[in-house]
N, C-alpha and C positions, 0 to 999 in steps of 0.2 A: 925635355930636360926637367921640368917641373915634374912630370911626374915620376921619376928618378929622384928627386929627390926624396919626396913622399916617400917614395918603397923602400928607400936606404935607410931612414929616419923610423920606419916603423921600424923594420928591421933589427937596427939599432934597440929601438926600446923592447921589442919585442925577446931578444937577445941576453939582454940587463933585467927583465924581469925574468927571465927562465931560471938564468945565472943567479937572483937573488933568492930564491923561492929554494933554489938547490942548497943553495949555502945554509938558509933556516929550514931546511929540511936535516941537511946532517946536524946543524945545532942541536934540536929537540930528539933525534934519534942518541948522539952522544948521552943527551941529561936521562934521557928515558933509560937508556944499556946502565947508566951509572948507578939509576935509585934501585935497580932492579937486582944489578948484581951483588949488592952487599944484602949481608944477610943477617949483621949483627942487629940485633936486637937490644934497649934497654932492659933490663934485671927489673924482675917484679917486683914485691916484697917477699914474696915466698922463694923467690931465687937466692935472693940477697940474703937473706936469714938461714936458709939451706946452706949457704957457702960461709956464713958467719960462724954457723955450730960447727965445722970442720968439713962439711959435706961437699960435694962436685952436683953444680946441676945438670942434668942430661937429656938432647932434645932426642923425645921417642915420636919416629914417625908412624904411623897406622896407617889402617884403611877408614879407619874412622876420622882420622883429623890426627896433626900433632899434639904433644904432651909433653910435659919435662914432667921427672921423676927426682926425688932429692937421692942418691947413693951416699950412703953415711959409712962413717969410718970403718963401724964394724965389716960394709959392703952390702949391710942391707939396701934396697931399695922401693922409696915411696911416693905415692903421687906427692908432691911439692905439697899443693895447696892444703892437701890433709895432712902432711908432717906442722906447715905452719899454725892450720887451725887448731892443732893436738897441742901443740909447746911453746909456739911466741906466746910472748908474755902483751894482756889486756891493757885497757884502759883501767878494768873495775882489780887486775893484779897490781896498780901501780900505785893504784889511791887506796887500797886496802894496804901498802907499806908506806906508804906515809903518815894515814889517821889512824896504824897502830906504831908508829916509830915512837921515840919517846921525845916531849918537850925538852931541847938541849936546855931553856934556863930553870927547868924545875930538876933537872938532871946536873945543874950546877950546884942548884940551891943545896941539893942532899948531898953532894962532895963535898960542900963547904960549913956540913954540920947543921944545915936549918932542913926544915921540916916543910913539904911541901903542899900548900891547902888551895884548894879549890872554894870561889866564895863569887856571889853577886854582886854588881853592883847596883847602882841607882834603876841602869833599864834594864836589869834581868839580864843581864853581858855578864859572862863565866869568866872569870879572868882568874892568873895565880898569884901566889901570894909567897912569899917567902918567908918563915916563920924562926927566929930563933930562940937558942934555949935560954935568951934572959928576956925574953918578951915580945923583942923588939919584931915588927914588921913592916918588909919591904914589897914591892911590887914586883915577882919575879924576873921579870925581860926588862926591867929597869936597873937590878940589882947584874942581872947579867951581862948586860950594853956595859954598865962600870967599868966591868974588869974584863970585859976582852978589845 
């Protein structure tokens, strides 16, 4: 009788471990089929700026490996990463339209009839000036802050 008991009790566990191991088996089979079957990908910056100018981007499969290609409006089609490095706009495009955009308070100063001067001060700091036709001078971006 003891030892019936023994065989049932393995049994038993023997049963409940097979049963659990089954169960995290199709767990990890379920997650593994899931990351597998999608296919969607995040948009690179060369995708994204492709789809920005008007363009569809498209995955080209090879024997070499895949590719996406930008097709642009007109229907031409180009490697992605080469239409982006041809036409996104730089770092050195962005700061080249800023440090030539023009100063809005020396751009106020000449709408408002004063004369716009560049001058030192104490430690060699460029600052502007706002100059008028009776004399008077004010500190640009000072006179500017005023009145907006």
């Amino acid at each position: 009788m003891k030892n019936l008991k023994v065989i049932v009790t393995g049994l038993v566990i023997a049963m409940s471990i097979s049963g659990m191991s089954a169960s995290l088996s199709s767990i990890f089979r379920k997650k593994k089929n899931k990351s597998t079957s999608t296919t969607a990908e995040a948009p690179t910056q060369a995708s994204s700026y492709c789809v920005s100018q008007g363009g569809e981007s498209i995955l080209v499969k090879s024997k070499k490996g895949d590719f996406r290609v930008c097709k642009l409006r007109n229907g031409t089609t180009i490697d992605e990463w080469e239409y982006y490095r041809n036409n996104a706009p730089t770092v050195q495009d962005f700061e080249r339209q800023v440090l030539n955009s023009e100063n809005p308070a020396a751009k106020f100063c000449i709408a408002k009839g004063g004369k716009s001067l560049k001058v030192k001060d104490r430690n060699g700091a460029e600052k502007g000036i706002c100059q008028f036709s009776n004399g008077t001078k004010v500190d640009e971006w000072d006179y500017y802050r005023a009145n907006h």
